[in-house]
Biopython code that builds the backbone (N, CA, C, O; Angstrom):
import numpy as np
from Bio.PDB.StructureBuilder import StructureBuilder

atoms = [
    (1, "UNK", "N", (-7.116, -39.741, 31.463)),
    (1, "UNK", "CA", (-6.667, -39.291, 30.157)),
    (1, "UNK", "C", (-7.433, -38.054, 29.705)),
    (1, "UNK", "O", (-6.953, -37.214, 28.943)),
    (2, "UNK", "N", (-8.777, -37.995, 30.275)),
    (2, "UNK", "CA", (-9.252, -36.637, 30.036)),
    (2, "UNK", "C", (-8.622, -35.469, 29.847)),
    (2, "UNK", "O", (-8.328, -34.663, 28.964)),
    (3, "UNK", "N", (-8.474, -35.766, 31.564)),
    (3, "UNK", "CA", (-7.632, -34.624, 32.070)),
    (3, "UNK", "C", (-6.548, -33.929, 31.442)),
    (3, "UNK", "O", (-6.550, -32.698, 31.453)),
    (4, "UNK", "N", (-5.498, -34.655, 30.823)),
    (4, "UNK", "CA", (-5.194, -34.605, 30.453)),
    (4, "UNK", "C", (-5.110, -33.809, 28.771)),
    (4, "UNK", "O", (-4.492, -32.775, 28.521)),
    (5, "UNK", "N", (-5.985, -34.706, 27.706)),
    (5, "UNK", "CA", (-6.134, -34.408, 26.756)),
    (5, "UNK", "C", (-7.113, -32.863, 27.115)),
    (5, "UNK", "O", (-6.794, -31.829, 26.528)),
    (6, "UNK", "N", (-7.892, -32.866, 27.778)),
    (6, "UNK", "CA", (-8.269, -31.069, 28.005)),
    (6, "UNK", "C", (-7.855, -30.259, 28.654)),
    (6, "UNK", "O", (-8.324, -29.142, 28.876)),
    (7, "UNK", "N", (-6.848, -30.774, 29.065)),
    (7, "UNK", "CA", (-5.676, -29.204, 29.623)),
    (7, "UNK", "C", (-4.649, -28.783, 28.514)),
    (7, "UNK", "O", (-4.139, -27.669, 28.389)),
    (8, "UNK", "N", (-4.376, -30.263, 27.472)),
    (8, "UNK", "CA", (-3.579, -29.398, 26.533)),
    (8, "UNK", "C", (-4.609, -29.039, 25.881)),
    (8, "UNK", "O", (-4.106, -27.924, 25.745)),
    (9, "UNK", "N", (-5.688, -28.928, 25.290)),
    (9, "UNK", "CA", (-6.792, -27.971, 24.734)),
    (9, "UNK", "C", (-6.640, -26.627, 25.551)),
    (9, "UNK", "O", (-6.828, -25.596, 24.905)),
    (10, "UNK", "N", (-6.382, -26.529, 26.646)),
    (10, "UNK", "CA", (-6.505, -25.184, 27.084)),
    (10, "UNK", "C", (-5.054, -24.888, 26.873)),
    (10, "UNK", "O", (-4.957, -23.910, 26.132)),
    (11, "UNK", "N", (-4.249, -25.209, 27.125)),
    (11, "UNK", "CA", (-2.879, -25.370, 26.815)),
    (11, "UNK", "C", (-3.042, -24.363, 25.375)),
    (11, "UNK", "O", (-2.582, -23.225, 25.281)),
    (12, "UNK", "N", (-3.652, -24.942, 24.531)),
    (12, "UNK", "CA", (-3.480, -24.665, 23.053)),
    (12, "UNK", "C", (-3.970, -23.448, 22.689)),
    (12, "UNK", "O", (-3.475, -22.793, 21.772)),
    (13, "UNK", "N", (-5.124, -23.010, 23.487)),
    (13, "UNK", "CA", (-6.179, -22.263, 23.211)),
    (13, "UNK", "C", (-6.363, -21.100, 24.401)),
    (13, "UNK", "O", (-7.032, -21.227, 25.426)),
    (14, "UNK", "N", (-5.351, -19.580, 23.862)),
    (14, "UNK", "CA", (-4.793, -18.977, 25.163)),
    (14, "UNK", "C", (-6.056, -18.358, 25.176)),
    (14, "UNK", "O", (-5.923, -17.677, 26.193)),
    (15, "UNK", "N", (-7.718, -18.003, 24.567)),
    (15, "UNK", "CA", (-8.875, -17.719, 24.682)),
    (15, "UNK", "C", (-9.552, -17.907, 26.015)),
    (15, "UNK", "O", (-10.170, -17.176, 26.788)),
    (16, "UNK", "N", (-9.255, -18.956, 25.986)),
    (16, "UNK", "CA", (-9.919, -19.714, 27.144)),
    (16, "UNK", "C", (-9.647, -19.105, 28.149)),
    (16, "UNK", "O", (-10.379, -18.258, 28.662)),
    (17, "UNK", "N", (-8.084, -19.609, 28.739)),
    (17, "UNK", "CA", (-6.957, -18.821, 29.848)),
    (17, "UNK", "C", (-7.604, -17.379, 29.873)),
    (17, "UNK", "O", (-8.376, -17.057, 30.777)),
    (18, "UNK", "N", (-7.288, -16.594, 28.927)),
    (18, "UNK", "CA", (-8.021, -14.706, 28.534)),
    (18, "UNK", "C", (-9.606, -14.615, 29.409)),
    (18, "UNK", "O", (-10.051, -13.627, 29.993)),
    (19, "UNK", "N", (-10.332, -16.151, 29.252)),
    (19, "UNK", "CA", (-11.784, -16.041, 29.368)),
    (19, "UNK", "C", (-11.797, -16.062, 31.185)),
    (19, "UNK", "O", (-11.998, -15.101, 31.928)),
    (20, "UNK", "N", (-11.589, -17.100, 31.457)),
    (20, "UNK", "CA", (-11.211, -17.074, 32.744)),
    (20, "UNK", "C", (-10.783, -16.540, 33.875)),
    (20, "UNK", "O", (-11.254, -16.635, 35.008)),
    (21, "UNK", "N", (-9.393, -15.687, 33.291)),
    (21, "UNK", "CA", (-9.220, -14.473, 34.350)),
    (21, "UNK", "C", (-9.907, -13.406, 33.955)),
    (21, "UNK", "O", (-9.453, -12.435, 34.561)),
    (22, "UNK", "N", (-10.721, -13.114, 33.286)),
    (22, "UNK", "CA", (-11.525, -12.066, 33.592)),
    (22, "UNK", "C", (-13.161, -13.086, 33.962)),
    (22, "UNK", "O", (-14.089, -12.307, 34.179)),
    (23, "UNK", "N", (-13.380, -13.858, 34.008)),
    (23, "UNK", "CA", (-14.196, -13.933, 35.154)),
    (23, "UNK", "C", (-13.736, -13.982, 36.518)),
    (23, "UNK", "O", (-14.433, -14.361, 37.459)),
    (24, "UNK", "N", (-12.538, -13.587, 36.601)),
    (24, "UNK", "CA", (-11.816, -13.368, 38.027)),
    (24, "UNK", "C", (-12.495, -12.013, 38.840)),
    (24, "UNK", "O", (-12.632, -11.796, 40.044)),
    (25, "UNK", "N", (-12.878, -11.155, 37.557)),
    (25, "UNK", "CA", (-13.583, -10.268, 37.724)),
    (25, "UNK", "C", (-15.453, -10.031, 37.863)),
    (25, "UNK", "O", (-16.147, -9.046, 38.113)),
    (26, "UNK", "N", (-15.675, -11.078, 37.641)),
    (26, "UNK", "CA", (-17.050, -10.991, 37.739)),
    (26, "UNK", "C", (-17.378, -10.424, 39.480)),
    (26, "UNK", "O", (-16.553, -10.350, 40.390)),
    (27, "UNK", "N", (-19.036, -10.043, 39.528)),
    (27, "UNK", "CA", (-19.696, -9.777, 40.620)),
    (27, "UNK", "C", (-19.967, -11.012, 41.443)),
    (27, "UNK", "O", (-20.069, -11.051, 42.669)),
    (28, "UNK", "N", (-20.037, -11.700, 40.861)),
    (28, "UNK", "CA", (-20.527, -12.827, 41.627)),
    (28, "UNK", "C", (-19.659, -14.513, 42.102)),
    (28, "UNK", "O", (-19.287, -15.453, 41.400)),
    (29, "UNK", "N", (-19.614, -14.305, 43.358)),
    (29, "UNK", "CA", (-18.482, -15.260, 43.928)),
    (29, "UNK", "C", (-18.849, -16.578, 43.767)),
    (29, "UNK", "O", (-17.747, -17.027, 44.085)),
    (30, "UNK", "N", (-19.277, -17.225, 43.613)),
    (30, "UNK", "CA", (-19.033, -18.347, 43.066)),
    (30, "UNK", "C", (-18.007, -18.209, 41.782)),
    (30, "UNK", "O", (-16.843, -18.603, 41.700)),
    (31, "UNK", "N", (-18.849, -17.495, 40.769)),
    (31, "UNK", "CA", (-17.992, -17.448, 39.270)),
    (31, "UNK", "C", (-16.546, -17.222, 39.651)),
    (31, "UNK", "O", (-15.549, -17.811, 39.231)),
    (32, "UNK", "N", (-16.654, -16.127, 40.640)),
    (32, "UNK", "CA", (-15.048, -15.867, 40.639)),
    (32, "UNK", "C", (-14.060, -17.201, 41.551)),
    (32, "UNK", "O", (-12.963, -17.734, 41.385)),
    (33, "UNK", "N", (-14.937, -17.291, 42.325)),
    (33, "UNK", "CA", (-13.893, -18.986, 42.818)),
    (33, "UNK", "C", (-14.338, -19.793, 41.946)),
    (33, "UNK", "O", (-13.995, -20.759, 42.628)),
    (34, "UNK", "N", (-14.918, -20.400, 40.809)),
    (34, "UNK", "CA", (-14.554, -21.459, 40.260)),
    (34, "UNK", "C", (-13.357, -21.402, 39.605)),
    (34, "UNK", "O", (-12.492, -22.277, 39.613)),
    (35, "UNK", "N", (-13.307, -19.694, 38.681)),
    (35, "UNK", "CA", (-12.537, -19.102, 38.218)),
    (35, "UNK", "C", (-10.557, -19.280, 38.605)),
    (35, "UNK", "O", (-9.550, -19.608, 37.978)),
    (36, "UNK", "N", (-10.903, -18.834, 39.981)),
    (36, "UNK", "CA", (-9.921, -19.228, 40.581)),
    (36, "UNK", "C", (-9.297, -20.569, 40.628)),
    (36, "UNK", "O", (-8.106, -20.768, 40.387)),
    (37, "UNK", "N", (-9.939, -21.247, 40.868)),
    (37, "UNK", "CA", (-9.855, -22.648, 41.238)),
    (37, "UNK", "C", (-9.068, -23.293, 40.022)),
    (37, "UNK", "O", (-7.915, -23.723, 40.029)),
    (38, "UNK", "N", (-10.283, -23.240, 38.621)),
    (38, "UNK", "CA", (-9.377, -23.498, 37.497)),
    (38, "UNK", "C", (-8.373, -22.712, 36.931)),
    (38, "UNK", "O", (-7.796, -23.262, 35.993)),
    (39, "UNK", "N", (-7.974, -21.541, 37.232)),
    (39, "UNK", "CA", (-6.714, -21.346, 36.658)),
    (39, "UNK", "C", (-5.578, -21.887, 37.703)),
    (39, "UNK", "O", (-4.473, -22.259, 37.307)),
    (40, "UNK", "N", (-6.000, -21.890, 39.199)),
    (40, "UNK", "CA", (-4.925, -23.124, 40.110)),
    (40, "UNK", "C", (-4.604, -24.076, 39.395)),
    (40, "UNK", "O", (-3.410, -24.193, 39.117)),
    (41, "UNK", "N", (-5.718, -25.198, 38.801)),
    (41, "UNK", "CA", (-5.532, -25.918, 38.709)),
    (41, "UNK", "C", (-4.336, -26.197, 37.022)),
    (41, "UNK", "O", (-3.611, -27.143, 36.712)),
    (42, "UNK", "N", (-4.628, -24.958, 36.356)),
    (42, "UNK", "CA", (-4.044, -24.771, 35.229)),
    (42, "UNK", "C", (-2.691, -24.108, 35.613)),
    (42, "UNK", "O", (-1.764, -24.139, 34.804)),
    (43, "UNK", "N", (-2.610, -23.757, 36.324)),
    (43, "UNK", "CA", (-0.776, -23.270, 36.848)),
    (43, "UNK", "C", (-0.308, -24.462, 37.410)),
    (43, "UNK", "O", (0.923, -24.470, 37.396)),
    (44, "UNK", "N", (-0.636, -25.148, 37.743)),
    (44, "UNK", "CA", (0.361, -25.979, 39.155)),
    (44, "UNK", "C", (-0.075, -27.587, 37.921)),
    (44, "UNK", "O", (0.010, -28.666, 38.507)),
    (45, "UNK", "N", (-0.410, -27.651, 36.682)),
    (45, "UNK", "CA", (-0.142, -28.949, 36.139)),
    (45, "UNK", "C", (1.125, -28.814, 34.937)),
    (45, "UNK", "O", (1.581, -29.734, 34.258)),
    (46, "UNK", "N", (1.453, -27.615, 34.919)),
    (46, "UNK", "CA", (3.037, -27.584, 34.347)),
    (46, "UNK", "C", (3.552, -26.166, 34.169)),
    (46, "UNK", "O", (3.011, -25.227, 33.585)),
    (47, "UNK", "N", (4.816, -26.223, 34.852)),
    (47, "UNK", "CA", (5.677, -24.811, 35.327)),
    (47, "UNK", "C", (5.156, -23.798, 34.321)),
    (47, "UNK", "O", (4.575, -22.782, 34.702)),
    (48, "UNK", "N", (5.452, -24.192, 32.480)),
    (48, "UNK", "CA", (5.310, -22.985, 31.530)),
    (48, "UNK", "C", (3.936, -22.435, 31.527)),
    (48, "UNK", "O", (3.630, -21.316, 31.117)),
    (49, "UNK", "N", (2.852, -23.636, 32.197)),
    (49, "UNK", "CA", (1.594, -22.529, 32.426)),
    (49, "UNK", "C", (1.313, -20.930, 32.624)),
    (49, "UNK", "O", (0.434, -20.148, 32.261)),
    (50, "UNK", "N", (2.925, -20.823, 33.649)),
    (50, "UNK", "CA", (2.319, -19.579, 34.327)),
    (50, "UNK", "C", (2.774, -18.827, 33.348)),
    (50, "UNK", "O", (2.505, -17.627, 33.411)),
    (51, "UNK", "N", (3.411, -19.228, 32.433)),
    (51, "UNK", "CA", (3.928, -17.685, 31.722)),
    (51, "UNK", "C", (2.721, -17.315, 30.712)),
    (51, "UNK", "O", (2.247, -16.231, 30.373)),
    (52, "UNK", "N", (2.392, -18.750, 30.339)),
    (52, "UNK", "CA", (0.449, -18.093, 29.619)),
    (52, "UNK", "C", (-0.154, -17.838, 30.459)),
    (52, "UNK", "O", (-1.266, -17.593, 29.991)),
    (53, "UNK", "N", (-0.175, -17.711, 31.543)),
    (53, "UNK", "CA", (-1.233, -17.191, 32.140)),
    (53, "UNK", "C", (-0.873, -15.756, 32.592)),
    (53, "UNK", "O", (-1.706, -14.913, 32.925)),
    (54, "UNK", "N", (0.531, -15.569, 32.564)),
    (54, "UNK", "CA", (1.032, -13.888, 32.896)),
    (54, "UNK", "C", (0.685, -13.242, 31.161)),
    (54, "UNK", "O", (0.654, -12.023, 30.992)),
    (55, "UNK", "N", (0.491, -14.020, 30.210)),
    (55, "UNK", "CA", (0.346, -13.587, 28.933)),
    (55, "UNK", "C", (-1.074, -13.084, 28.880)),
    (55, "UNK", "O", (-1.353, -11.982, 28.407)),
    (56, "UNK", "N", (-2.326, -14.258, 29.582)),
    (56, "UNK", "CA", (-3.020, -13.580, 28.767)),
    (56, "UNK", "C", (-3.510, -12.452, 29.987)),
    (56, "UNK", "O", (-3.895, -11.324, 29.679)),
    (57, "UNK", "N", (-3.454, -12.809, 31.050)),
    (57, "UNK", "CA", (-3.302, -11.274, 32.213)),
    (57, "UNK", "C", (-2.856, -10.311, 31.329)),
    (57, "UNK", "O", (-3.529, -9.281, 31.382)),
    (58, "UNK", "N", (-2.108, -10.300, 30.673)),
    (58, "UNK", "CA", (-1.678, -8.576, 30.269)),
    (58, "UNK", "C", (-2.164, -8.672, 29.132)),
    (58, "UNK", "O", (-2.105, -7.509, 28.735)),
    (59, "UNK", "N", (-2.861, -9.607, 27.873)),
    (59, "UNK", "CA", (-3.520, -9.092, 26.988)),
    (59, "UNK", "C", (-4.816, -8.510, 27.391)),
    (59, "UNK", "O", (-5.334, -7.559, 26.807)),
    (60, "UNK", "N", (-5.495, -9.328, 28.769)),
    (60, "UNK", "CA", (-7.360, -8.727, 28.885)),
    (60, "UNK", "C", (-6.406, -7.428, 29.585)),
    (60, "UNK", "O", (-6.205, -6.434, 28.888)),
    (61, "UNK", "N", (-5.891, -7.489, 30.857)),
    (61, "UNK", "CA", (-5.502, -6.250, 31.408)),
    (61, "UNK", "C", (-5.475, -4.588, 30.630)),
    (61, "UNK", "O", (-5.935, -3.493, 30.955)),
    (62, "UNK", "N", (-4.518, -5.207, 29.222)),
    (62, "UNK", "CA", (-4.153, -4.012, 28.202)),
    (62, "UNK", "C", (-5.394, -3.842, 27.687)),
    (62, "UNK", "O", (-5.770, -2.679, 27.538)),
    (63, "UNK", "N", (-6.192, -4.814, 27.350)),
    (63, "UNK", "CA", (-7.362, -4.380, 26.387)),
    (63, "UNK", "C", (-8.434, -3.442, 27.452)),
    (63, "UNK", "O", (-9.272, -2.644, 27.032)),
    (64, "UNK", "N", (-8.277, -3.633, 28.343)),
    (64, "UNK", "CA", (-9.448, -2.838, 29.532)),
    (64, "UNK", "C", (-8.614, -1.869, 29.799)),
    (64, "UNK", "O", (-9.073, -1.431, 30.854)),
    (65, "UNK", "N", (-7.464, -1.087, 29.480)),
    (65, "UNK", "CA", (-6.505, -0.531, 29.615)),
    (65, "UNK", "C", (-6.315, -0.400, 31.343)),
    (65, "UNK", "O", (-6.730, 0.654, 31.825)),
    (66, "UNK", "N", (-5.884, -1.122, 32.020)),
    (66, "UNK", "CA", (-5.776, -1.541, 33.473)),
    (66, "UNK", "C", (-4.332, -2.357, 33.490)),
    (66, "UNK", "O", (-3.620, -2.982, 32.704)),
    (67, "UNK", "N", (-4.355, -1.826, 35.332)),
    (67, "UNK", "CA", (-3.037, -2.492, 35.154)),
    (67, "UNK", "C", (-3.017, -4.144, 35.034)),
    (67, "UNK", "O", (-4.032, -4.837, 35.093)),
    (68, "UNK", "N", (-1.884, -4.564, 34.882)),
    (68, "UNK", "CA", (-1.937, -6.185, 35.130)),
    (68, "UNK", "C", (-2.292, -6.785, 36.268)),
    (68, "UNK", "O", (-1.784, -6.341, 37.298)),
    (69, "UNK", "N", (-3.076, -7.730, 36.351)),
    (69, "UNK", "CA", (-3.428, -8.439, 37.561)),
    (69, "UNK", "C", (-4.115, -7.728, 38.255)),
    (69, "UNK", "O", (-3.886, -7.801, 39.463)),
    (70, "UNK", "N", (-5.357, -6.647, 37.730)),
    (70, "UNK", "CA", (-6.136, -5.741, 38.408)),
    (70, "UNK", "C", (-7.151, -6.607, 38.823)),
    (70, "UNK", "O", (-7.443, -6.554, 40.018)),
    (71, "UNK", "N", (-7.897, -7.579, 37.942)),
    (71, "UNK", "CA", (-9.073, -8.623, 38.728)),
    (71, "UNK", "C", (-8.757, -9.219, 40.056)),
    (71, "UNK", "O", (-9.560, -9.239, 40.989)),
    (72, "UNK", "N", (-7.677, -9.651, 40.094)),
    (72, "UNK", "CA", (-7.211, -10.335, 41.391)),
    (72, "UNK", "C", (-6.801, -9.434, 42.203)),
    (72, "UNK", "O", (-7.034, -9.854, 43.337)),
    (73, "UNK", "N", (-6.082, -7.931, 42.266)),
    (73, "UNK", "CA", (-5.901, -6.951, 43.156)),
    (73, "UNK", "C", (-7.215, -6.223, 44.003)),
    (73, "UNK", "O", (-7.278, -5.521, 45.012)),
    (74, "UNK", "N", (-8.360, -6.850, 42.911)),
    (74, "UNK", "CA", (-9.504, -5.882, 43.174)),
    (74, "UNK", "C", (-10.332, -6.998, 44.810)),
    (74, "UNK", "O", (-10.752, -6.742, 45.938)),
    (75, "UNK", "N", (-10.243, -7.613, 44.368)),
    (75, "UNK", "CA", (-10.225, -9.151, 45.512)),
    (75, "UNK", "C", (-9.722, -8.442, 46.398)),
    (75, "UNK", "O", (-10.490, -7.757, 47.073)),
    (76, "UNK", "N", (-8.182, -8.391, 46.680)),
    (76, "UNK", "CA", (-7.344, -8.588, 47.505)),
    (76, "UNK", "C", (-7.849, -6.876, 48.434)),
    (76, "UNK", "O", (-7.700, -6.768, 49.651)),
    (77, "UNK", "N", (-8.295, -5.980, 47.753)),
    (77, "UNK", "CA", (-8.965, -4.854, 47.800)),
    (77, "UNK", "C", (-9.998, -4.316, 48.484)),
    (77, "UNK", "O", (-10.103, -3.306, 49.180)),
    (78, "UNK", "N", (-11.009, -5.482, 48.043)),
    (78, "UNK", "CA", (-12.388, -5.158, 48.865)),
    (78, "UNK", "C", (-12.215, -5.213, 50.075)),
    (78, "UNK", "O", (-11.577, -5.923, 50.853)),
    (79, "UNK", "N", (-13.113, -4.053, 50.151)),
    (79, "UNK", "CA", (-13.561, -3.934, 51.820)),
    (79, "UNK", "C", (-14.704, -4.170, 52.304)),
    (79, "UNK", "O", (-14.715, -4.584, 53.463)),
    (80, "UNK", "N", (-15.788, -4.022, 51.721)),
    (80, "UNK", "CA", (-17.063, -4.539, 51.961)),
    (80, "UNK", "C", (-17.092, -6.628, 52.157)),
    (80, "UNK", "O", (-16.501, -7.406, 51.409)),
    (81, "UNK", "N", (-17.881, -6.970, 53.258)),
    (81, "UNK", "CA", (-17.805, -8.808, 52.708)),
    (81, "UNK", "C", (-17.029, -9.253, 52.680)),
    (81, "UNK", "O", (-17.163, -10.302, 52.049)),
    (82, "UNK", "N", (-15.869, -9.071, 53.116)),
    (82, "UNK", "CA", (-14.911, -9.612, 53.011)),
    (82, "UNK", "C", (-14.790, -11.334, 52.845)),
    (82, "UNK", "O", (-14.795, -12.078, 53.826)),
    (83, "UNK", "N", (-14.695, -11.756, 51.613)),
    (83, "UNK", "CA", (-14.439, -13.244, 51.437)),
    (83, "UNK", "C", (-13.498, -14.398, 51.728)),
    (83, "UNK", "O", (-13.005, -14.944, 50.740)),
    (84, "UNK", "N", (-13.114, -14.932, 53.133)),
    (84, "UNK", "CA", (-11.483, -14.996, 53.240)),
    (84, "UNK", "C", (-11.132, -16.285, 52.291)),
    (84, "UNK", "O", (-9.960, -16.568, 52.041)),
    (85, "UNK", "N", (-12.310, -17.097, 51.745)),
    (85, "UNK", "CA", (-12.011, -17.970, 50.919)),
    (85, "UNK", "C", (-11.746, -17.305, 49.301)),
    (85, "UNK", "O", (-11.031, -18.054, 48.635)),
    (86, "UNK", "N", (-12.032, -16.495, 48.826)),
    (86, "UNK", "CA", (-11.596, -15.494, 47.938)),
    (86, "UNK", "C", (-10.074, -15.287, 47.921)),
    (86, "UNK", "O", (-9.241, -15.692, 47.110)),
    (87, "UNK", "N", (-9.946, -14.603, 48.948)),
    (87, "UNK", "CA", (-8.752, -14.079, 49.396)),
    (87, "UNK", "C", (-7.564, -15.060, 49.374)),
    (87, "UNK", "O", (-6.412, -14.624, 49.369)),
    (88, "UNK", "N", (-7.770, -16.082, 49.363)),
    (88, "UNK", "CA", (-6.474, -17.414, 50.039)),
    (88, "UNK", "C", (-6.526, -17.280, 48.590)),
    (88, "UNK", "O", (-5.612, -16.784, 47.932)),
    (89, "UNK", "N", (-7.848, -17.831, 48.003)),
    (89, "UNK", "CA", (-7.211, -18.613, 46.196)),
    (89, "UNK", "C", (-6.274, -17.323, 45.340)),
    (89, "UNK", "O", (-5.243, -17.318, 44.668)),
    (90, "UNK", "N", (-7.355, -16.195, 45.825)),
    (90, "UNK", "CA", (-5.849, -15.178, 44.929)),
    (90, "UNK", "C", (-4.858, -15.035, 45.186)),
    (90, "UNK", "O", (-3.911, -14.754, 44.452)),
    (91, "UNK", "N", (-4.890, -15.208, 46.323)),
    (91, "UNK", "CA", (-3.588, -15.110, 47.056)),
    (91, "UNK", "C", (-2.388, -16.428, 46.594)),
    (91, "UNK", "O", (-1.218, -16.275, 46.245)),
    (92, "UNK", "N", (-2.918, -17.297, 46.695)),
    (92, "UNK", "CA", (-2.229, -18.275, 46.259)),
    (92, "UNK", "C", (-2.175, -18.707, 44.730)),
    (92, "UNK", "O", (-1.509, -19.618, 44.239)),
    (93, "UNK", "N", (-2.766, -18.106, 44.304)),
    (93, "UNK", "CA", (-3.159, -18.090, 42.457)),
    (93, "UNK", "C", (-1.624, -17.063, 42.289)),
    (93, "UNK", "O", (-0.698, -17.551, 41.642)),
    (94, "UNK", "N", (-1.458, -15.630, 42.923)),
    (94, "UNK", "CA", (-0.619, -14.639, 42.940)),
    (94, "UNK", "C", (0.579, -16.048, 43.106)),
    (94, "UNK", "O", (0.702, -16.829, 42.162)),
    (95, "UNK", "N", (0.997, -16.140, 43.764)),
    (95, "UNK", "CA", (1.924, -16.660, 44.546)),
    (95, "UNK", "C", (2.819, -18.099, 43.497)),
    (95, "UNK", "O", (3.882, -18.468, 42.998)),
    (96, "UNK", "N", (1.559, -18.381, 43.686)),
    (96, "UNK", "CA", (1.777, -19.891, 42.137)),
    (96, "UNK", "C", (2.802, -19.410, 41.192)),
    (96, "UNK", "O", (3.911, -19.908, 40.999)),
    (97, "UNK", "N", (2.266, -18.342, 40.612)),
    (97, "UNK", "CA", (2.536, -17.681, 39.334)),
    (97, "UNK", "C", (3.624, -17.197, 39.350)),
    (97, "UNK", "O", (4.497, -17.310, 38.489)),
    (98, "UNK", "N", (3.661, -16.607, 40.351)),
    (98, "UNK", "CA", (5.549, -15.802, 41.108)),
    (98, "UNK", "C", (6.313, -16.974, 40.812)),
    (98, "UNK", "O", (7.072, -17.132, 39.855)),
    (99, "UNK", "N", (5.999, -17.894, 41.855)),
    (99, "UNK", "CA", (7.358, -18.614, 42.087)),
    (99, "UNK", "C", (7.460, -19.762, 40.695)),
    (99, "UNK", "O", (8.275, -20.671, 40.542)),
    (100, "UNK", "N", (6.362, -19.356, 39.816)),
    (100, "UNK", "CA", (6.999, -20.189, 38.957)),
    (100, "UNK", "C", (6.875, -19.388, 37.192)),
    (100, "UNK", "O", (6.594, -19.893, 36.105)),
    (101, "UNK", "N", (7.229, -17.981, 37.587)),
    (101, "UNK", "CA", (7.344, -17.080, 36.812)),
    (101, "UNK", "C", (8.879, -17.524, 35.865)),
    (101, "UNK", "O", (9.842, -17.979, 36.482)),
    (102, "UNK", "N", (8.926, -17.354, 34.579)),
    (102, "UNK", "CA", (10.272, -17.760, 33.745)),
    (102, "UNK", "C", (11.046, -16.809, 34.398)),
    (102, "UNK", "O", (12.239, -16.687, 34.119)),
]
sb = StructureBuilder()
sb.init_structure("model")
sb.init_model(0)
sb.init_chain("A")
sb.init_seg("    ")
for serial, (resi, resn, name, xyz) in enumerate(atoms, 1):
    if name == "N":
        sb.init_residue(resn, " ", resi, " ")
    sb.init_atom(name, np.array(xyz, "f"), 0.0, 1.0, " ", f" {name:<3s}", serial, name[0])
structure = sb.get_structure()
């Protein structure tokens, strides 16, 4: 029931969602795969997720004046270190979001 009752808190509270993908952007990989991880886990527990989560992508995006989905392109980007566990969650974070885009 947790679970529950604190996903519609995030549900409710598009701050959070906003907070999150831009630690998509942080330097440091851990932050950015937990990052990852919970917004997976916040797309794939109900379809209309993804459209808050394409929402608040383009509010941090616009406010850094960048394009949309630049934290996760920047991933998909690097060339140095290459992280392939990085790489799958954006990849599949990308992908989530597509196919369950309105």
């Amino acid at each position: 029931m947790l679970y529950v009752d604190g996903m519609n808190g995030v549900i409710s509270h598009p701050e959070t969602i906003q907070w999150l993908y831009t630690l998509v952007g942080s330097k440091f990989r851990l932050v950015v795969k937990t990052a990852l991880k919970l917004l997976l886990v916040f797309v794939e527990y109900s379809e209309s997720n993804a459209a808050l989560l394409i929402q608040a992508i383009a509010s941090v995006d616009t406010k850094r004046d960048c394009k949309p989905w630049s934290n996760a392109m920047e991933i998909l980007h690097e060339k140095d270190g290459v992280d392939t566990e990085l790489l799958v969650y954006a990849m599949t974070l990308i992908n989530k979001v597509s196919q369950r885009r309105p």
